[in-house]
N, C-alpha and C positions, 0 to 999 in steps of 0.2 A: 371478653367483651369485644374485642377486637378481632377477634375470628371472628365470632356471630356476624358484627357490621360486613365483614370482607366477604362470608358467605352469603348475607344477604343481596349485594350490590352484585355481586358475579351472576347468581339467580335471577336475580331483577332486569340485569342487561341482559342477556339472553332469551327475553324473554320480548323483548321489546322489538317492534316491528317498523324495520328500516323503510321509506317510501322514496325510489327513487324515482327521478325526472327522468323520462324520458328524452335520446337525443338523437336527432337524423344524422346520421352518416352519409358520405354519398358515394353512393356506391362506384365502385370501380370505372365500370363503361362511362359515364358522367362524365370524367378527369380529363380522358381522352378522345373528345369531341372535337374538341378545338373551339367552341363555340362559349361566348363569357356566358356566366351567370345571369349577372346585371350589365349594366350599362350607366356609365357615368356622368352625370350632366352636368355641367357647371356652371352656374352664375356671376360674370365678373361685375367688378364694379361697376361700371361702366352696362350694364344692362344687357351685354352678347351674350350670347349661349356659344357653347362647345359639348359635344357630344364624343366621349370616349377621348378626348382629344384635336376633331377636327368643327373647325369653325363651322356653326348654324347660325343662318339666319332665324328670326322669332317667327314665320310665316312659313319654315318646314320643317319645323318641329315635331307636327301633327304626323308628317309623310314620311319623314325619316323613322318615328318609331313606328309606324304600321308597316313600312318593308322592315323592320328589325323583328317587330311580332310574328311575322309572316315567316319565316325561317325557325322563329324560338318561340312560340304562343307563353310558354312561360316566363319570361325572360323580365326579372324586375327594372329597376331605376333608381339609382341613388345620387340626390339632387345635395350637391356640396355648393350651398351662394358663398361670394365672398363676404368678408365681413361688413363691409358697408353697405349690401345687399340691403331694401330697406323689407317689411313686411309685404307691400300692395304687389312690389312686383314677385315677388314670391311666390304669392299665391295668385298670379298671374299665370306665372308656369306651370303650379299645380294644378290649375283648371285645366288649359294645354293638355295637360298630363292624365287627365282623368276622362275627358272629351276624346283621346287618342286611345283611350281601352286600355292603361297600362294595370295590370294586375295588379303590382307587386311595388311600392313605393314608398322609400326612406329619407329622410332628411337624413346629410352627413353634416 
């Protein structure tokens, strides 16, 4: 009885059709660009932006990412607020964000 079951199940799994997810790799040339991906925003408490690091004003926000598209058309945005960021100005900069053409945009 115990064969039968072990034959059966060995049968049955091979039989059965694995569906994998597909996943993008990036290809080689990509790597060594020197050019980032995305581009990191950040929200302090305090309501300033910084872009990658360097202090923005909220009134070039718009122009700093259209020279940034201009060199990388693809080139995402991942917006990390501080935690006492509240909602309104959030999506403040989400409008900003969306009003500047950014393709590609993630809440961190």
């Amino acid at each position: 009885m115990v064969f039968i079951l072990l034959l059966f199940f060995m049968l049955a799994s091979s039989l059965t059709r694995l569906n994998a997810v597909p996943l993008e790799v990036p290809s080689v040339s990509s790597e060594g660009t020197g050019q980032p991906q995305s581009l990191l925003l950040r929200i302090q408490a305090d309501g300033s932006l910084d872009l990658n690091g360097d202090a923005l004003p909220r009134s070039g926000l718009a122009a700093a990412l259209r020279a940034w598209q201009a060199r990388s058309p693809t080139l995402g945005v991942v917006v990390q607020p501080d935690d006492s960021v509240d909602l309104q100005q959030l999506l403040r900069v989400f409008d900003a964000l969306a009003a500047a053409g950014v393709p590609v945009l993630r809440l961190h």
